[in-house]
C-alpha positions in Angstrom: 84.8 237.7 -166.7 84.0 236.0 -169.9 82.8 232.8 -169.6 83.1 230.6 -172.6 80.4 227.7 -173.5 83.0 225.6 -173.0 82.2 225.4 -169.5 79.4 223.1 -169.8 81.9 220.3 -170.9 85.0 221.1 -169.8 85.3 221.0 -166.2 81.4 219.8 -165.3 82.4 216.9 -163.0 84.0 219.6 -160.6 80.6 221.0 -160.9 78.3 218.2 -159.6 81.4 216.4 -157.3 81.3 220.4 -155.3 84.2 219.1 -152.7 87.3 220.9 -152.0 89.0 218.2 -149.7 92.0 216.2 -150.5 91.9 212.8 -150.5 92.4 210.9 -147.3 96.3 209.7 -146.9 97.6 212.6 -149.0 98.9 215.8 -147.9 99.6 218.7 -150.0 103.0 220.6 -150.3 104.2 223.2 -147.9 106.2 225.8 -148.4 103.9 226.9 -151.5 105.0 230.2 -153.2 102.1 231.6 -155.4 103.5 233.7 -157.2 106.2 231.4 -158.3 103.5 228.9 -159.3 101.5 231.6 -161.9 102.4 231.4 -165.2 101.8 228.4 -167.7 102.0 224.9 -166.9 101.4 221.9 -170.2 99.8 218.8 -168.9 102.2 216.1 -169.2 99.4 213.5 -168.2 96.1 212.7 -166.4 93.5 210.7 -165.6 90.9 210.5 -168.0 87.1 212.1 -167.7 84.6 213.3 -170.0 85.5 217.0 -169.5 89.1 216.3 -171.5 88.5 213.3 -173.4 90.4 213.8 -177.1 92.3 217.0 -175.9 95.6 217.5 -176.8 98.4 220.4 -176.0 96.4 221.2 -173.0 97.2 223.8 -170.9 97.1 225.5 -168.1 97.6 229.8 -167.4 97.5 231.2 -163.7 98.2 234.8 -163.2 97.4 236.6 -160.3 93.6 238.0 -159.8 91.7 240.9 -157.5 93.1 240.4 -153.6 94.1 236.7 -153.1 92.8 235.5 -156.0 94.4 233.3 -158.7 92.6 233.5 -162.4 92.5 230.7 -164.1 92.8 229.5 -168.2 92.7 225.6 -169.2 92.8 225.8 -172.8 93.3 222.1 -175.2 92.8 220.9 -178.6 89.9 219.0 -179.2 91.2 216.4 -181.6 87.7 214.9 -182.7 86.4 218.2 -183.7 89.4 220.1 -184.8 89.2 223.2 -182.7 90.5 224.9 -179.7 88.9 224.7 -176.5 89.1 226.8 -173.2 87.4 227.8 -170.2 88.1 230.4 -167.4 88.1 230.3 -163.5 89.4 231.6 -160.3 91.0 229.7 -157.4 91.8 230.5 -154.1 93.6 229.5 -150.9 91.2 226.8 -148.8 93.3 228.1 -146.0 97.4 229.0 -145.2 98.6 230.4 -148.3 102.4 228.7 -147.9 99.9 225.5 -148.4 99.6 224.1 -151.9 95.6 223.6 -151.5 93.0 225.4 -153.1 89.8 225.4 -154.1 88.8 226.3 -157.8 85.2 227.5 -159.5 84.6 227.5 -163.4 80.6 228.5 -162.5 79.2 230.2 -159.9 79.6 229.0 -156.1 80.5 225.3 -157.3 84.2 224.4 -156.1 86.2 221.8 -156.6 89.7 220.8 -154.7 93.2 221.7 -156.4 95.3 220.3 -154.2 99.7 220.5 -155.1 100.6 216.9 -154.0 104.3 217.3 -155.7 106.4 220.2 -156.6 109.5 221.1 -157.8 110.8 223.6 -155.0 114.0 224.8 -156.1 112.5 225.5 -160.2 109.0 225.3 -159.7 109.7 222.9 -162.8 106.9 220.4 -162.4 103.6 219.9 -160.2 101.3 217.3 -159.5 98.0 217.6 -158.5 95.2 215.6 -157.0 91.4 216.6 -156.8 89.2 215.9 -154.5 89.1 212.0 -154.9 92.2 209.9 -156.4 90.0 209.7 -159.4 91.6 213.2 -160.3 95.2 213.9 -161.0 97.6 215.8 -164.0 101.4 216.2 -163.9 102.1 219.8 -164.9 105.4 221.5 -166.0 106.7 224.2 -167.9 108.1 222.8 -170.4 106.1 220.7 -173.2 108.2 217.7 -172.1 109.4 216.3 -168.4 112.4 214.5 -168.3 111.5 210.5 -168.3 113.4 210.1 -165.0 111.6 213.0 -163.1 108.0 212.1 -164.9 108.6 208.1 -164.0 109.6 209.3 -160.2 106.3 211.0 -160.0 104.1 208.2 -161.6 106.0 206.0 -158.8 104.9 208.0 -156.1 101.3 208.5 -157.5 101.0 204.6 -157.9 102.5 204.4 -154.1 99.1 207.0 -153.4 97.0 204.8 -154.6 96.2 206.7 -157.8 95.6 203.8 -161.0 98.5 205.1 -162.9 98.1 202.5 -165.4 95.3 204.8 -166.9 96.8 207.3 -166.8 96.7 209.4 -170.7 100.2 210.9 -171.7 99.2 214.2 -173.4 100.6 214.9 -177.0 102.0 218.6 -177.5 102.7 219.2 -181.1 106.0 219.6 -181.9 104.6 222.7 -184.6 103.0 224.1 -181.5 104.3 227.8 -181.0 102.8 228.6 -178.0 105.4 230.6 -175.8 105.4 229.5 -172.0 104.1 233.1 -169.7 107.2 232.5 -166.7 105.3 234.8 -164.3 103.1 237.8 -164.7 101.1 239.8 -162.2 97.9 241.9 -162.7 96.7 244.9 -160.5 96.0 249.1 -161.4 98.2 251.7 -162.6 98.3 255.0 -162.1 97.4 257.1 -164.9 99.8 259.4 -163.8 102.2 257.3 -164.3 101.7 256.5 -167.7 105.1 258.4 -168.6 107.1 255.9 -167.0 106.5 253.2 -169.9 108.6 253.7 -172.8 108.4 256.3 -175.1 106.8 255.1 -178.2 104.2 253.2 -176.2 102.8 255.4 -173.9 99.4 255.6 -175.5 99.1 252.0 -177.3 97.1 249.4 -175.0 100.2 246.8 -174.9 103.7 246.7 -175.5 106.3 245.1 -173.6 110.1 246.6 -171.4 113.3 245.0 -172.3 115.6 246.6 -169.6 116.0 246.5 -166.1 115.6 250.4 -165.9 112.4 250.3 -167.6 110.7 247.4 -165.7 112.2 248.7 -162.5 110.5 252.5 -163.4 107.0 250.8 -164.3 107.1 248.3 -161.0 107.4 251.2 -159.0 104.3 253.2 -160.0 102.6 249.3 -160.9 103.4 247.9 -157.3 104.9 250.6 -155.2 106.2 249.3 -151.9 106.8 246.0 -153.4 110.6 245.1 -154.2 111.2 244.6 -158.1 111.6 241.1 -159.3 114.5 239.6 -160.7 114.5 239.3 -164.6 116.9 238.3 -166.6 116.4 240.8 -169.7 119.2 239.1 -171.7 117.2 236.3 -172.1 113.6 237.1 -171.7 110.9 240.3 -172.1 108.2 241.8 -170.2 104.9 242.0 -171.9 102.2 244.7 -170.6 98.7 245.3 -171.4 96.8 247.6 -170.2 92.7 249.7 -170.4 92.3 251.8 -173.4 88.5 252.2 -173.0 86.9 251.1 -169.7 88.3 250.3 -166.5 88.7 246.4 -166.4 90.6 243.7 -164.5 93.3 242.1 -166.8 95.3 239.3 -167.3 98.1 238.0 -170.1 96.4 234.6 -171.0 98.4 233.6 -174.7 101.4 234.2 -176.3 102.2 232.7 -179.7 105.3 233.4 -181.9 105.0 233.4 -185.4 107.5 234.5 -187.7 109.3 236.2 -185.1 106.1 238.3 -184.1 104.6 237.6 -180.4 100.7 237.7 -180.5 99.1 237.9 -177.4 95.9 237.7 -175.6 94.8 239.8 -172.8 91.4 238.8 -171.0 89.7 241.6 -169.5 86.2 241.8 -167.3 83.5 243.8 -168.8 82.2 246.7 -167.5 81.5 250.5 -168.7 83.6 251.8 -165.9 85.3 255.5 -166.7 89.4 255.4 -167.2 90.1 258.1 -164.5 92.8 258.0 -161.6 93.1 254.4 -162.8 93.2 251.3 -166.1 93.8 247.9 -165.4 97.4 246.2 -166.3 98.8 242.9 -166.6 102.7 242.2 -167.2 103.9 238.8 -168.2 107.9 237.2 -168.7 108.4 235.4 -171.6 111.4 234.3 -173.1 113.3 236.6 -175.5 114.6 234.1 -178.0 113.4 234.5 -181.7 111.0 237.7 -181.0 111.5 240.8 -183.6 107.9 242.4 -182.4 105.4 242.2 -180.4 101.2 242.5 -181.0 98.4 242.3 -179.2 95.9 240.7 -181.2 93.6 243.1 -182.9 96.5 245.7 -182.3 99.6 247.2 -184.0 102.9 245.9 -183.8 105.7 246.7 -182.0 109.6 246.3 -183.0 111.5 244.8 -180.5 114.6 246.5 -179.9 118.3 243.9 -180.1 
């Protein structure tokens, strides 16, 4: 995987603090679903450290990795400098994975704790998270604002922690911002095969994206055979794909942005010089349907998106 210089700034205490534990009197969530977790979370607030001071519209991608892995995109604004910055990871399970703790590496075998201290159940709405010390902790959710009630509840229980939540930094997302949230989205091989299964006029582009039940359900099949096809709700939301046009590499959906009714995204892909044969890499994501005529993957065509 790509790592971006970034790194050196962005997450470096995790780097030198190398401790996965929670912090003594907390306990993370259980009941933890993964896969309803992956997807994009906005951080509605923190606790300030070098590795994010003057970002804005920060954010947060999960989708699901190799085995039990989960990869991992922060990506914020650096107001100071005027550009975007964003660094890439993997987590995964300190131990039971119905357990919201995890341990997460930016660089090599450093770790740090992840630990889900507060979570919205029933919508997987909004998530709060403590590192390894109480001198770590963001409120996450899904939306770009949290409903004062439900954010002031959570700052509550935080103070009653022992977290200094009168330092706590509120995070500005832009109101221009047209970043559209990834729901869920899973990564794995597909069969090349199979390939006939996507639709028609897509079969040989590297991305394009199923807006029916029958066609989701005929690509989950070959995509995750065995496994029983999640719900989506296609009259309100799409599934993106991407998959290997060149090489065999592990993929994810990382970005989507809408602009003038055209929905650019970014896949990230390992490197190697690994043959396409039996097999390419593929990553689907849900986003919502709303306002989205096409679809294009950036440095790619578009796609028109059928009513």
């Amino acid at each position: 995987m790509n790592i971006k210089p970034f790194l050196k700034i962005f997450f470096l205490p995790f780097l030198f603090v190398g401790c996965t534990g929670i912090p003594e009197g907390l306990r993370p969530v259980t009941g933890f679903e993964a896969g309803r977790y992956l997807g994009t979370w906005y951080e509605i607030a923190r606790l300030d450290h070098s590795f994010e001071r003057n970002l804005t519209n920060v954010t947060a991608q999960y989708s699901a990795g190799e085995g039990d892995q989960v990869l991992v995109l922060n990506r914020g604004f650096d107001k100071e400098k005027g550009k975007w910055q964003e660094v890439e990871g993997i987590a995964r399970f300190i131990g039971d994975k119905t357990v919201g703790s995890l341990k997460v590496s930016f660089f090599g075998p450093f770790w740090g704790g992840y630990h889900v201290i507060a979570l919205d159940k029933e919508g997987y709405r909004y998530s709060m998270v403590s590192g390894p010390s109480r001198s770590y902790l963001w409120i996450l959710s899904r939306e770009k604002r949290l409903d004062e009630k439900i954010l002031a509840d959570l700052v509550g229980k935080a103070k009653e922690w022992g977290f200094e939540t009168e330092k706590l930094i509120f995070v500005a997302h832009d109101s221009a911002s047209n970043d559209l949230p990834i729901l869920r989205s899973w990564s794995g091989d597909y069969p090349v095969s199979q390939l006939n299964r996507l639709p028609e006029n897509q079969r040989t582009t590297p991305a394009g994206y199923l807006g029916t039940s029958a066609a989701f359900g005929a690509v989950w099949q070959a995509f995750k055979p065995g496994e029983e096809v999640p719900e989506v709700d296609f009259s309100k939301h799409l599934v993106l794909f991407s998959r290997n046009a060149t090489f065999y590499n592990r993929t994810s959906i990382a970005k989507v942005t809408l602009k003038d009714g055209v929905a650019d995204f970014l896949a990230i892909e390992t490197r190697s010089s690994m043959p396409i044969e039996d097999k390419v890499g593929m990553a689907m994501a849900v986003i919502p349907r709303e306002g989205v005529k096409a679809i294009i993957q950036a440095g790619g065509g578009g796609i028109p998106v059928a009513p």
